[in-house]
C-alpha positions as CSV (number, residue, x, y, z in Angstrom):
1,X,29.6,-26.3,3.4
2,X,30.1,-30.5,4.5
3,X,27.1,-32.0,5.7
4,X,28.8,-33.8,7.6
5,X,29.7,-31.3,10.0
6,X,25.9,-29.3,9.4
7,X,24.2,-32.2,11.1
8,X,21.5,-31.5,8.1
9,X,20.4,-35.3,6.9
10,X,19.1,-35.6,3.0
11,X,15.7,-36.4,2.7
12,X,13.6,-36.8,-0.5
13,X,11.1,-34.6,-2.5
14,X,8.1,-35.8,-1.2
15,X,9.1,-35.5,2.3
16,X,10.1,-32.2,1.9
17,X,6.8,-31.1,0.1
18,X,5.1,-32.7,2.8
19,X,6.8,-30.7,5.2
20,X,6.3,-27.1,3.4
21,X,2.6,-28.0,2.9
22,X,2.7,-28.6,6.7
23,X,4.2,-25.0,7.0
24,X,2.0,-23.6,4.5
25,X,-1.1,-25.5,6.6
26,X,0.2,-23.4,9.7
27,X,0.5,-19.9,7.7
28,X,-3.0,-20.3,6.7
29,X,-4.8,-21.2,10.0
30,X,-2.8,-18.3,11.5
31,X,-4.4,-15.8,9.6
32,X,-7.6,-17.2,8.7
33,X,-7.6,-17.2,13.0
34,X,-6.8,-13.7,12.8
35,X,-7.5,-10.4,11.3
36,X,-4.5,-8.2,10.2
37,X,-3.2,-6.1,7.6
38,X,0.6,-6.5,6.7
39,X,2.4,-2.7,6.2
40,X,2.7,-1.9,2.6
41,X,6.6,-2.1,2.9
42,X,6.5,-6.0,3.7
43,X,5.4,-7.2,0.2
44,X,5.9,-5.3,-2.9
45,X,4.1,-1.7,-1.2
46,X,0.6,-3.9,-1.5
47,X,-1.1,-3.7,1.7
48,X,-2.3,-7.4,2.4
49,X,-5.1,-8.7,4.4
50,X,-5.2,-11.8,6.8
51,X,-7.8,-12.7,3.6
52,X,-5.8,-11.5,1.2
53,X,-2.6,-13.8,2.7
54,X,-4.8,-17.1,3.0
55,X,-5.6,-16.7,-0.6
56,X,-1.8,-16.4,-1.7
57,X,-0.5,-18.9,1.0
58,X,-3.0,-21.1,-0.9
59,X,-2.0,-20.6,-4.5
60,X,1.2,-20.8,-3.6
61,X,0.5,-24.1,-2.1
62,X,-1.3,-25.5,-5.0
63,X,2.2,-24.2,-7.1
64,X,4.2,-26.3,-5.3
65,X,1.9,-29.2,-5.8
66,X,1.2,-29.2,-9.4
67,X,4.8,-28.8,-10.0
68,X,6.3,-31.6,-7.2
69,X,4.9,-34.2,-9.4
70,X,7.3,-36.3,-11.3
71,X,5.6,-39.0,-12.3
72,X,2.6,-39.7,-14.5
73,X,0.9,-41.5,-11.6
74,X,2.2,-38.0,-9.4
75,X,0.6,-35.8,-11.6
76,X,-2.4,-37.8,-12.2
77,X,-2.7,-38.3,-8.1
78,X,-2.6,-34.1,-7.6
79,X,-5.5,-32.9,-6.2
């Protein structure tokens, strides 16, 4: 594939993080707004609650930010 011709534009780490936080933001209020249970075929045969999906959206979150630092100052600046 030529990004040139995808009309994609490189952007950096940080705003890219800030941008999946920003989705993972929007999955959370969605189901803590909600209350749902996701079939047992969607995820592994679990059935997950809207509960149950705020607390992985949020782990998964905190992954992402413990692991985008690269810098001493990065890491030190995670909350």
């Amino acid at each position: 594939m030529e990004l040139e011709t995808t009309g994609f534009q490189l952007q950096g780490y940080s705003e890219i993080m800030t941008a999946a936080i920003g989705k993972f933001d929007d999955a959370i209020a969605t189901a803590s707004s909600q209350s749902f249970t996701l079939p047992s075929t969607w995820i592994n045969g679990q059935d997950y609650t809207s509960a149950d999906l705020v607390r992985i959206v949020n782990s998964h979150a905190a992954r992402y930010l413990a692991s985008v630092a690269r810098t001493p100052a990065g890491r030190a600046a995670v909350n």
